[in-house]
N, CA, C and O atoms as a CHARMM CRD file, in Angstrom:
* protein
*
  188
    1    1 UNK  N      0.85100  -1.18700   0.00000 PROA 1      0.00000
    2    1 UNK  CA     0.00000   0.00000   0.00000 PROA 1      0.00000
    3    1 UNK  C      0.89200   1.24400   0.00000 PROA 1      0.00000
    4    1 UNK  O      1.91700   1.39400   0.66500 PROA 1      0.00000
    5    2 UNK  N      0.26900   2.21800  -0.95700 PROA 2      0.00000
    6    2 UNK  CA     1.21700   3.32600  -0.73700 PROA 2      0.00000
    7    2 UNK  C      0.72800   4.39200  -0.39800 PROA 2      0.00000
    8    2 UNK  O     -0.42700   4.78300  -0.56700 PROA 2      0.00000
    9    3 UNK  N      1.83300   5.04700   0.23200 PROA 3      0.00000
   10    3 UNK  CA     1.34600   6.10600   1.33200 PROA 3      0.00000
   11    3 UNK  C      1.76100   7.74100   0.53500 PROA 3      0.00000
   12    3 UNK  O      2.71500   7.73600  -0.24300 PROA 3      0.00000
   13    4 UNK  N      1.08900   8.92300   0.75400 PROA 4      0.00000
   14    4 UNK  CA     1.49100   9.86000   0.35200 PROA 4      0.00000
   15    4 UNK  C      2.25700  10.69400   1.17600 PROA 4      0.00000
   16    4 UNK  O      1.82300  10.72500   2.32800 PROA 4      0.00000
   17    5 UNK  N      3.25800  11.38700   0.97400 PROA 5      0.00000
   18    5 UNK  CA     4.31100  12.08400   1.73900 PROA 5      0.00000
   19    5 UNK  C      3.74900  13.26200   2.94000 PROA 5      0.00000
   20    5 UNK  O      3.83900  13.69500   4.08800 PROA 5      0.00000
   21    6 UNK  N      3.02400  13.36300   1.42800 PROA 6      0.00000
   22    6 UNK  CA     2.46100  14.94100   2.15500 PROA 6      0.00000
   23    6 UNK  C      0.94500  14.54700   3.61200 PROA 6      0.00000
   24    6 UNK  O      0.30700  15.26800   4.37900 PROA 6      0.00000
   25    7 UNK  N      0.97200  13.13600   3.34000 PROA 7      0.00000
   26    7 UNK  CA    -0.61300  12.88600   4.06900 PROA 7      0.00000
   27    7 UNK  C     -1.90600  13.42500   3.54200 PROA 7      0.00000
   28    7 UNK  O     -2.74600  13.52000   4.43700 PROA 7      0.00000
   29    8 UNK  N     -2.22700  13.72000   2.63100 PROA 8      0.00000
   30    8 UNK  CA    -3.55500  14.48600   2.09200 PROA 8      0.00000
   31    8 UNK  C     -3.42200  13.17000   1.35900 PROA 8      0.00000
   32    8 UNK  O     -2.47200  12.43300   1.09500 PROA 8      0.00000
   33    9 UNK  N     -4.97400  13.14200   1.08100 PROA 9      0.00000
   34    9 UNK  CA    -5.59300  12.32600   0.04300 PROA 9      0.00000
   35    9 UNK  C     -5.98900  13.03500  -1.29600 PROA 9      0.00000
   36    9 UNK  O     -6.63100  14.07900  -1.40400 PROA 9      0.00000
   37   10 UNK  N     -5.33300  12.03700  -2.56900 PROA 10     0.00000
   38   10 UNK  CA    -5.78800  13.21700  -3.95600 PROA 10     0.00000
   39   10 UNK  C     -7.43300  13.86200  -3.86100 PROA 10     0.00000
   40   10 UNK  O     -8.50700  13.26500  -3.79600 PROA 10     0.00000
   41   11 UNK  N     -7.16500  15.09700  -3.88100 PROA 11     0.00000
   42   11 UNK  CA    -8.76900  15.72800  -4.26000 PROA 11     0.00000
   43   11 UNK  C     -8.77400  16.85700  -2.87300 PROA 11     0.00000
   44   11 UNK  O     -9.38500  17.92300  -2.79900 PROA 11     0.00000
   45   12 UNK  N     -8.26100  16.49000  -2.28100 PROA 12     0.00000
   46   12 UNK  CA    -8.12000  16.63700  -1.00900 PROA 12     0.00000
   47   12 UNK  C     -8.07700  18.49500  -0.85400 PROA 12     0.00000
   48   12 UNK  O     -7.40800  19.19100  -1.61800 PROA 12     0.00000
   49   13 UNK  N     -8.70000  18.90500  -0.02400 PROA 13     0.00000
   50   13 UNK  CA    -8.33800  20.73300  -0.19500 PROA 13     0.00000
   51   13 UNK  C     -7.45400  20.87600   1.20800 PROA 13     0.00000
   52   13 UNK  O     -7.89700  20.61700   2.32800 PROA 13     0.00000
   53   14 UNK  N     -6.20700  21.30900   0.93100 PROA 14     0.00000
   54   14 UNK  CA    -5.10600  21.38100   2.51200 PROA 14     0.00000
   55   14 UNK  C     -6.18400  23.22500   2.96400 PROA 14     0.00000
   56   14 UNK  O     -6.80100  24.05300   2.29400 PROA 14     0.00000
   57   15 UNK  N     -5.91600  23.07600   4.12400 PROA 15     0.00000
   58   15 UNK  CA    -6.20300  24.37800   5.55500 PROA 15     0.00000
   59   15 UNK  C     -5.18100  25.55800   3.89200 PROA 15     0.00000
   60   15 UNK  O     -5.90300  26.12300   3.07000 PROA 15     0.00000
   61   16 UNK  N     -3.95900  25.64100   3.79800 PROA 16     0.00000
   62   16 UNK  CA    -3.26400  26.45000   3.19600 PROA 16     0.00000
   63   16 UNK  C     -3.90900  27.00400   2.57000 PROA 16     0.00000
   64   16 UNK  O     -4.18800  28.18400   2.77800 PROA 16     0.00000
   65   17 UNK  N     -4.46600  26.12700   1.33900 PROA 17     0.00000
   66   17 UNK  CA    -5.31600  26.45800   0.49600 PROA 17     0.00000
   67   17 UNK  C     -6.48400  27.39700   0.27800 PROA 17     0.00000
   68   17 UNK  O     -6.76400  28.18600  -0.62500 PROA 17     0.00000
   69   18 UNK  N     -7.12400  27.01100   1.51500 PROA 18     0.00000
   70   18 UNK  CA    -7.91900  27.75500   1.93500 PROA 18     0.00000
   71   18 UNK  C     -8.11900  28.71400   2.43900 PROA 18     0.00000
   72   18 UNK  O     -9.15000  29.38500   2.47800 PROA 18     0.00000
   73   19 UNK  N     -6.97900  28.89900   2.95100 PROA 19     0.00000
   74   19 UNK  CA    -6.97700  30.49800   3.83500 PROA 19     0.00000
   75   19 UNK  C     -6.29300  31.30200   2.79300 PROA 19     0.00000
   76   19 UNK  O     -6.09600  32.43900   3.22000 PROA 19     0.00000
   77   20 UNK  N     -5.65800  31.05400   1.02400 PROA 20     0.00000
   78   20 UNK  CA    -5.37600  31.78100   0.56400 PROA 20     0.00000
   79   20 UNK  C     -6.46900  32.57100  -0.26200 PROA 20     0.00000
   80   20 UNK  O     -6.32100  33.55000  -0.99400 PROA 20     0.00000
   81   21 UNK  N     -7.75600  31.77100   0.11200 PROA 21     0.00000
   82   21 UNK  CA    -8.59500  32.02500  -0.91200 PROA 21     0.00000
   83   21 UNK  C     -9.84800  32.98500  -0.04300 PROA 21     0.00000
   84   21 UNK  O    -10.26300  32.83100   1.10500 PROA 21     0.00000
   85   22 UNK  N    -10.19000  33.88000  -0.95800 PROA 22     0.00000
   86   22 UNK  CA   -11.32800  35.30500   0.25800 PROA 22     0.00000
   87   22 UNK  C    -12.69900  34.50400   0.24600 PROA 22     0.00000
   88   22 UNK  O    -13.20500  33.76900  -0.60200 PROA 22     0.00000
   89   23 UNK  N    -13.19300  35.00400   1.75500 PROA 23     0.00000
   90   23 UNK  CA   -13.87000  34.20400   2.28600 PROA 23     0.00000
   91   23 UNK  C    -15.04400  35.18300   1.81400 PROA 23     0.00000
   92   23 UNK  O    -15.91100  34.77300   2.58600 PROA 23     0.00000
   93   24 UNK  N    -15.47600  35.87900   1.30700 PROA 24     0.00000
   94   24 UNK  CA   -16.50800  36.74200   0.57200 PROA 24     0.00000
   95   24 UNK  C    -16.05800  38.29500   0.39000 PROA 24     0.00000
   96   24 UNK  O    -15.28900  38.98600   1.05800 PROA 24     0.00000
   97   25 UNK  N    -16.72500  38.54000  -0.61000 PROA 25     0.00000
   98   25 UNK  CA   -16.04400  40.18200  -0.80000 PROA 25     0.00000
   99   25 UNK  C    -17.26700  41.35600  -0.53800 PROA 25     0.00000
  100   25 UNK  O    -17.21700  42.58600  -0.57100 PROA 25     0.00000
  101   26 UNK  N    -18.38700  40.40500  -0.26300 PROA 26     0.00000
  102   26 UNK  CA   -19.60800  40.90400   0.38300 PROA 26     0.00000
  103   26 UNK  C    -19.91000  41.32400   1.62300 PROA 26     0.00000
  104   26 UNK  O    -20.29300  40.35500   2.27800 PROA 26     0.00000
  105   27 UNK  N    -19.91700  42.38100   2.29200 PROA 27     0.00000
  106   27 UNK  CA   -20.34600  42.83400   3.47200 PROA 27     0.00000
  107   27 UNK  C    -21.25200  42.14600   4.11200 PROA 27     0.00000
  108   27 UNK  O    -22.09200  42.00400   3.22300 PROA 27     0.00000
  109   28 UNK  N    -21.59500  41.71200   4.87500 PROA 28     0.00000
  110   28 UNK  CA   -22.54100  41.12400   6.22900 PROA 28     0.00000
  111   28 UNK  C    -23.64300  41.95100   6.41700 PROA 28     0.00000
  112   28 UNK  O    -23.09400  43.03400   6.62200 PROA 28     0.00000
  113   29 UNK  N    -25.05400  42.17900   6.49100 PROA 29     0.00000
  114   29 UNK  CA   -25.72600  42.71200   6.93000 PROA 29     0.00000
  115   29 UNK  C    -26.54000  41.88700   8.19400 PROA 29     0.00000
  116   29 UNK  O    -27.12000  40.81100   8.04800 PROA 29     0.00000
  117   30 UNK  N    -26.46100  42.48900   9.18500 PROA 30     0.00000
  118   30 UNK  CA   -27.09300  41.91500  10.45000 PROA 30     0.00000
  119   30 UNK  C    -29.13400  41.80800  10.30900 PROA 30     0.00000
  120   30 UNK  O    -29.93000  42.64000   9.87500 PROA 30     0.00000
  121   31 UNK  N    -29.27000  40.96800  10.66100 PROA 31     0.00000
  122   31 UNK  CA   -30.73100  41.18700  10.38200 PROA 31     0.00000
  123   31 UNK  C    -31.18900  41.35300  11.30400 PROA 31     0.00000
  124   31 UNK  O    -32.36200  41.04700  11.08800 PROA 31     0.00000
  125   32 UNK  N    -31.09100  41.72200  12.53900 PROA 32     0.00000
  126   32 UNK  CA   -31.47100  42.63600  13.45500 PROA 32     0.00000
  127   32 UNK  C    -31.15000  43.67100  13.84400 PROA 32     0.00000
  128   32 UNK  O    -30.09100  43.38300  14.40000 PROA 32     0.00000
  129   33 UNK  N    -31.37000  45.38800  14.05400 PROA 33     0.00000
  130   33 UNK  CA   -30.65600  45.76300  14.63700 PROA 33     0.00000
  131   33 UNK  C    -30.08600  45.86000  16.26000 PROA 33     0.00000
  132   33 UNK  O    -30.86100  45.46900  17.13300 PROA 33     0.00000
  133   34 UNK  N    -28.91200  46.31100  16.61200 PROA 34     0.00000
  134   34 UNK  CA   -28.50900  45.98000  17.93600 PROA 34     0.00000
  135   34 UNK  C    -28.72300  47.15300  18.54700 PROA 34     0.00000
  136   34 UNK  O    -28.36300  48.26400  18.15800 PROA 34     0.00000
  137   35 UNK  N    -29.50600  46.78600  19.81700 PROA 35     0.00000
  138   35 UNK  CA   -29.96400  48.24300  20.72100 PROA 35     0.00000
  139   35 UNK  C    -29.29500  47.69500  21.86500 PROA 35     0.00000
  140   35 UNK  O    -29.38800  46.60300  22.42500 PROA 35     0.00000
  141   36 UNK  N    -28.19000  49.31100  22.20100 PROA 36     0.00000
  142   36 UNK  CA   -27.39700  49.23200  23.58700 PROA 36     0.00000
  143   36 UNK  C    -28.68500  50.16000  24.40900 PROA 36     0.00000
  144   36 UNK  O    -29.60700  50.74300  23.83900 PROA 36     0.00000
  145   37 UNK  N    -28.44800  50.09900  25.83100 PROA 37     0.00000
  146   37 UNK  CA   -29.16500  50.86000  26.91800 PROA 37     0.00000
  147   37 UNK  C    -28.51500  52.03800  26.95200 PROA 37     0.00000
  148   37 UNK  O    -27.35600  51.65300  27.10900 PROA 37     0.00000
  149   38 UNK  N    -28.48200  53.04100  26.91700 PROA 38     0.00000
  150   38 UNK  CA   -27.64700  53.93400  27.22400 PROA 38     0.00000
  151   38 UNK  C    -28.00000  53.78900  28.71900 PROA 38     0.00000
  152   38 UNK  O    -27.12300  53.39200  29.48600 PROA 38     0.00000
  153   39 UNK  N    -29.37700  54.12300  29.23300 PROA 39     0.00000
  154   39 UNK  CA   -29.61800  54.80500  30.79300 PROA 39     0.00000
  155   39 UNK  C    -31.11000  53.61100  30.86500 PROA 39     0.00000
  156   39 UNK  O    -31.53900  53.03200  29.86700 PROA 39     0.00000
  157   40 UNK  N    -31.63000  53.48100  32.12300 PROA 40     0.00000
  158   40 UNK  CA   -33.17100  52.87500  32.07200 PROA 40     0.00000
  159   40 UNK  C    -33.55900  53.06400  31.41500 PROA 40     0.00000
  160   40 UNK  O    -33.45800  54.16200  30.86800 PROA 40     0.00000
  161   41 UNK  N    -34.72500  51.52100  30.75400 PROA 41     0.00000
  162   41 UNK  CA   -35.59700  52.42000  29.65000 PROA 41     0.00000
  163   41 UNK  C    -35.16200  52.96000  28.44900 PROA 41     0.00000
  164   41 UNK  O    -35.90400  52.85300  27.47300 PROA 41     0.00000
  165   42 UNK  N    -33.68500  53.73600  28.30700 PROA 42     0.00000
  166   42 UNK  CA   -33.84000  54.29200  27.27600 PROA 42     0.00000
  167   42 UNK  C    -32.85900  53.43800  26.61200 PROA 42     0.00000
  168   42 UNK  O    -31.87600  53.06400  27.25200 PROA 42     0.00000
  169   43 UNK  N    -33.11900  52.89400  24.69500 PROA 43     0.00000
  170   43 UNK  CA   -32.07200  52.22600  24.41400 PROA 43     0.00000
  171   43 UNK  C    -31.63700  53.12200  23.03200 PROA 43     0.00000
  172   43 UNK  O    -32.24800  54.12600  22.66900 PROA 43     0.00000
  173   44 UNK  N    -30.18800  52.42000  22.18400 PROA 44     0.00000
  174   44 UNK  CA   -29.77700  53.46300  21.22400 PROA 44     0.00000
  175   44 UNK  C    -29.54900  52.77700  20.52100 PROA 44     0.00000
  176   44 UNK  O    -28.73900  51.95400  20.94800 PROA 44     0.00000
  177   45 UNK  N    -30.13000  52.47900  18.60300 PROA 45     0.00000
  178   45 UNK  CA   -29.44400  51.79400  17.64400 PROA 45     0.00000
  179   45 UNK  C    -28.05700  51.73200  17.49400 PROA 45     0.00000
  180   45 UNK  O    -27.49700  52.81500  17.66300 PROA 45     0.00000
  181   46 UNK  N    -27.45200  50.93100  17.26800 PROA 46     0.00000
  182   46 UNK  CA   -25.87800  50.90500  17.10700 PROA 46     0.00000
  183   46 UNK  C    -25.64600  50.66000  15.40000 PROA 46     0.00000
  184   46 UNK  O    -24.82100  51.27600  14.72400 PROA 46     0.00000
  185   47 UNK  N    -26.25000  49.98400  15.07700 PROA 47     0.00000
  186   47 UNK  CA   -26.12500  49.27400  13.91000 PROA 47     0.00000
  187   47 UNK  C    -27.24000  49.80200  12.38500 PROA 47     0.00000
  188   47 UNK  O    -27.15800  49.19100  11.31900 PROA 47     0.00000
């Protein structure tokens, strides 16, 4: 049986690989917005 040097199996995607490649070039939109408290009662959009 033969073994590969590198340990990956053909087809295989290595961690390297992957982190060279962008993980979206699209901004995130939150679908809620986030309300801090400033004081009692009163809260403030952040987002």
């Amino acid at each position: 049986m033969e073994r590969d040097v590198s340990g990956e199996l053909k087809g295989q995607t290595s961690i390297n690989e992957l982190l060279d490649e962008p993980v979206g070039d699209v901004p995130v939109q939150l679908a809620l917005p986030i309300l801090v408290q400033v004081r009692p009662g009163h809260f403030r959009r952040v987002s």
